[in-house]
LUMSEZA-22884 format. One record per residue (C-alpha): residue in three letters; x, y, z. Coordinates in steps of 0.25 Angstrom, whole numbers, plus 5000, padded with zeros to 4 digits. Last residue first. Layout:
! residues N
ALAXYZ...
! end
This chain:
! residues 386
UNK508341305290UNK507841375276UNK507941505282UNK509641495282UNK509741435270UNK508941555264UNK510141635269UNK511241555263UNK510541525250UNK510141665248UNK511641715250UNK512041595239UNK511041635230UNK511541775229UNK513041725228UNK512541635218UNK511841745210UNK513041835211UNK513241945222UNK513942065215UNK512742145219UNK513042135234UNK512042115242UNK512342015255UNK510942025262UNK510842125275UNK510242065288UNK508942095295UNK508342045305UNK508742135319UNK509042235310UNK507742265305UNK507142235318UNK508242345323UNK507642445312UNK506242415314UNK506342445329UNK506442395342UNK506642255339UNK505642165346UNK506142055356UNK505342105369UNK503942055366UNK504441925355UNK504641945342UNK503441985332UNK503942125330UNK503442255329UNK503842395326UNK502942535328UNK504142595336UNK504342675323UNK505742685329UNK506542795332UNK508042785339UNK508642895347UNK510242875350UNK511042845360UNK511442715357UNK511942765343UNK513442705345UNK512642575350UNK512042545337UNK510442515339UNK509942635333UNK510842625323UNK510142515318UNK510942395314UNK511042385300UNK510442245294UNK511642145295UNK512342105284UNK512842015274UNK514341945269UNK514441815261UNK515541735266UNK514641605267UNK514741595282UNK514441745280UNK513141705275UNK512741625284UNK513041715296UNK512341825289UNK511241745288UNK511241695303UNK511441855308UNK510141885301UNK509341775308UNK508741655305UNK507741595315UNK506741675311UNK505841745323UNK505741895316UNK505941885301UNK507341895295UNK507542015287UNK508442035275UNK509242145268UNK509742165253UNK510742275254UNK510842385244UNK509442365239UNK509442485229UNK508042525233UNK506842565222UNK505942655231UNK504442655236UNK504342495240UNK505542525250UNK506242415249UNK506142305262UNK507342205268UNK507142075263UNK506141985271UNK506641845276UNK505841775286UNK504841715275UNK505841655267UNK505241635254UNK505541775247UNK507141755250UNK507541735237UNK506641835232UNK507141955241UNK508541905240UNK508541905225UNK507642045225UNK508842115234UNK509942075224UNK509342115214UNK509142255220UNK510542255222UNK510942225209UNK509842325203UNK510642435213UNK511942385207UNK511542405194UNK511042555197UNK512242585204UNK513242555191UNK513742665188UNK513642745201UNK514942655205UNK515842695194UNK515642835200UNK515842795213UNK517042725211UNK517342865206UNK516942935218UNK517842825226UNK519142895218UNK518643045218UNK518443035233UNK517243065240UNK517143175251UNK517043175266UNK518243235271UNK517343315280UNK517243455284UNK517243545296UNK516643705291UNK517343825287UNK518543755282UNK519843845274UNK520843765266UNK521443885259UNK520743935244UNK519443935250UNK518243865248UNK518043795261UNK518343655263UNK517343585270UNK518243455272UNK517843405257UNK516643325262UNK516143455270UNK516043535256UNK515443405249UNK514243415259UNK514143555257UNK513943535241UNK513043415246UNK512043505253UNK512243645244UNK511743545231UNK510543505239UNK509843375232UNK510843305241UNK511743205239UNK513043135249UNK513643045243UNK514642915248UNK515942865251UNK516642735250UNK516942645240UNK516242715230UNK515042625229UNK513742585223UNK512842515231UNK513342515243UNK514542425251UNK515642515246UNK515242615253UNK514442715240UNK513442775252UNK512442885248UNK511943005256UNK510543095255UNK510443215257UNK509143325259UNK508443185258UNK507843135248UNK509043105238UNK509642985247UNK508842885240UNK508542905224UNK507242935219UNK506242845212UNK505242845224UNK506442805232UNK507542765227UNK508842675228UNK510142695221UNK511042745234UNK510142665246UNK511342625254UNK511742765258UNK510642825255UNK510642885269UNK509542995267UNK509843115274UNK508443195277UNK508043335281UNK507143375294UNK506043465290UNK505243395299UNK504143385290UNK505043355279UNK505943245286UNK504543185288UNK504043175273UNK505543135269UNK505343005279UNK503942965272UNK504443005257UNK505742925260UNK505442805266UNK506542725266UNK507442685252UNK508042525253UNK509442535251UNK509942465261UNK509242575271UNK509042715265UNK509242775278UNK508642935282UNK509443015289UNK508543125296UNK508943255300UNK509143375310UNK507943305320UNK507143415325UNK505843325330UNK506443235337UNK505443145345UNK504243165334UNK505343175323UNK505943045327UNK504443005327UNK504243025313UNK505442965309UNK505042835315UNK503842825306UNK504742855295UNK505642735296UNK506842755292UNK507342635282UNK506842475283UNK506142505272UNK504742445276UNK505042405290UNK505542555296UNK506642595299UNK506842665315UNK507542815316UNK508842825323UNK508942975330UNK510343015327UNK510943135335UNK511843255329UNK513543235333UNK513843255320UNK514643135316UNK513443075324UNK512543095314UNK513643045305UNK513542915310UNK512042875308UNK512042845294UNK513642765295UNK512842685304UNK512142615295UNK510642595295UNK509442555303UNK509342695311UNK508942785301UNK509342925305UNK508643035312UNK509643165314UNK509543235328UNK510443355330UNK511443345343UNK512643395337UNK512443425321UNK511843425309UNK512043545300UNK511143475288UNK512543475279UNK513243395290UNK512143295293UNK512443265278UNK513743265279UNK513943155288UNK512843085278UNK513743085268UNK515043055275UNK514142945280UNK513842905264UNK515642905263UNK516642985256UNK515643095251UNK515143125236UNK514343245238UNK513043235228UNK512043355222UNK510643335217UNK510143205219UNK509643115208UNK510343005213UNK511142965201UNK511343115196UNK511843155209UNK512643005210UNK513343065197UNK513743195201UNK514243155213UNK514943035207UNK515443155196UNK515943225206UNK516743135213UNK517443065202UNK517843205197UNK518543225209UNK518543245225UNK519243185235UNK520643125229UNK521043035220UNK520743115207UNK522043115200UNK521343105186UNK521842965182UNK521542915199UNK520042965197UNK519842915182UNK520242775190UNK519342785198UNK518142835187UNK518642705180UNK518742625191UNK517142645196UNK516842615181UNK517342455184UNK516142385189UNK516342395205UNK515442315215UNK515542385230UNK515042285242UNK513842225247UNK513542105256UNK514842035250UNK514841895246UNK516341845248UNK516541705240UNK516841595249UNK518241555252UNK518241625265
! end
């Protein structure tokens, strides 16, 4: 197509990432492990407010080794957000343990606590929860902590999309006993690949970077007491990292932006609603998201249509996992509290598939111009002015 490409989020570069790269290739630090790599562990430490850092090839690498480091194994049950990507869900079964999908709730659209409570009620020696910070929004975290303590269960938060978002005036993924960042090249800051495990727990993420370098033991000879992982970060992406981390809080006020232009341009039409933010936390707004009330004649398929006619790329809401056939087996937990006003026999069974069902992810990328903004807006509220 001829028409300018409008991206729903990819990486933006200012020019310090090549600089730390090309420090990598002068220095002959192409392979795993370097300066780069330390200092970016170092430096997302002191940016998060986290204790220690393992800089990993990827955010599932991260969660993989999280459930690791807690000794979960076959058959243990870990509770896990269900409305979320998959790349959540997957290590579990790495591990062969069982995932029990836990229902959002409408006010964050995160892990609902009311839902948590009864998955403790139906299994009450669960190994771990994995807690979602959904497009960036922040959940509940007092509410869900309170619950992990009583049961004395310890929480993984999947920051994955929320890096630069707080709660309360501290930093997601830095609740929990770890928490795990992504930096794919679709989040807010990135490194191309790879991501970060932290942990106020310097033992934790020394372990985790133990298994991330094929648990070699310290001996002279290649000697392994334990099954490891070629998990670690390269000195090379590091530094993209590095050059990255620069610039995260202007893309976060990017994002935000981003997030206010739709909200106001879309404060008339009664059927749109923009996807909620957690009154008690300052999100990042990674993705601006949208529901479609119930009964419109517009439906989230119909704008993405209309706006790919126009070669401007968008998203559907993540299907819960709940629902993915690969996870047919498993629990799921709802609040089971949920109304609709469709028809006896039509509602949604939960929060997380109404969610779903009518909502779709807005093209967010911070390079997006003013006309490329006005032009998306003028799309969609073309489609609601029929």
């Amino acid at each position: 197509m001829d028409k300018k490409r409008i991206y729903l989020s990819c990486p933006t570069m200012h020019g310090e990432e090549q600089k730390f790269v090309q420090e990598a290739f002068d220095t002959n630090w192409v392979a795993p492990l370097g300066p780069n790599v330390n200092a970016l562990e170092k430096e997302m430490a002191a940016y998060t407010g986290a204790g220690y850092a393992s800089a990993l090839s990827a955010g599932t690498a991260a969660i993989h080794l999280a459930l690791k480091l807690l000794g979960i194994g076959e058959g243990d049950v870990v509770f896990v957000s269900s409305l979320t990507f998959s790349a959540t869900c997957n290590p579990i079964a790495y591990e062969k343990a069982t995932p029990v999908f836990i229902d959002s709730e409408a006010d964050t659209w995160n892990m609902s606590p009311v839902a948590l409570k009864k998955a403790f009620e139906k299994y009450p020696n669960p190994k771990a929860v994995v807690l979602v910070h959904l497009y960036g929004t922040p959940a509940k975290i007092d509410e869900i902590l309170e619950i992990c303590k009583e049961h004395h269960v310890p929480l993984i938060e999947d920051a994955a999309e929320s890096l630069s978002s707080t709660y309360k005036g501290k930093h997601t993924g830095t609740f929990g006993k770890m928490g795990i960042y992504s930096f794919n090249g679709n989040k807010i800051i990135t490194t191309s690949g790879g991501g970060m495990l932290v942990s106020d727990e310097e033992e934790l993420t020394k372990k985790a970077t133990f298994l991330a370098t094929q648990a070699r033991d310290a001996a002279r000879h290649y000697q392994h007491s334990n099954i490891g992982y070629n998990y670690r970060m390269s000195n090379v992406t590091a530094g993209i990292g590095r050059g990255q981390l620069l610039h995260i809080e202007e893309h976060k006020a990017l994002k935000k932006k981003i997030y206010e232009q739709y909200k106001e341009a879309f404060a008339d039409i009664e059927a749109l609603t923009m996807n909620p933010l957690n009154p008690h936390g300052d999100a990042n707004c990674w993705l601006s998201c949208v529901t479609i009330k119930e009964g419109c004649k517009v439906t989230p398929n119909q704008i993405m249509d209309a706006l790919e006619a126009e070669n401007i790329e968008s998203r559907p809401i993540w299907k819960p996992m709940h629902l993915q056939p690969v996870f047919a087996d498993c629990d799921f937990v709802t609040e089971k509290e949920f109304k609709s006003d469709l028809p006896a026999g039509c509602e949604p069974e939960s929060i997380s598939e109404d969610i779903f069902n009518r909502g779709h992810c807005l093209p967010s990328d911070i390079k997006n111009t003013k006309e490329d903004m006005d032009l998306i807006i003028g799309i969609i509220r073309k489609l609601f002015d029929k």
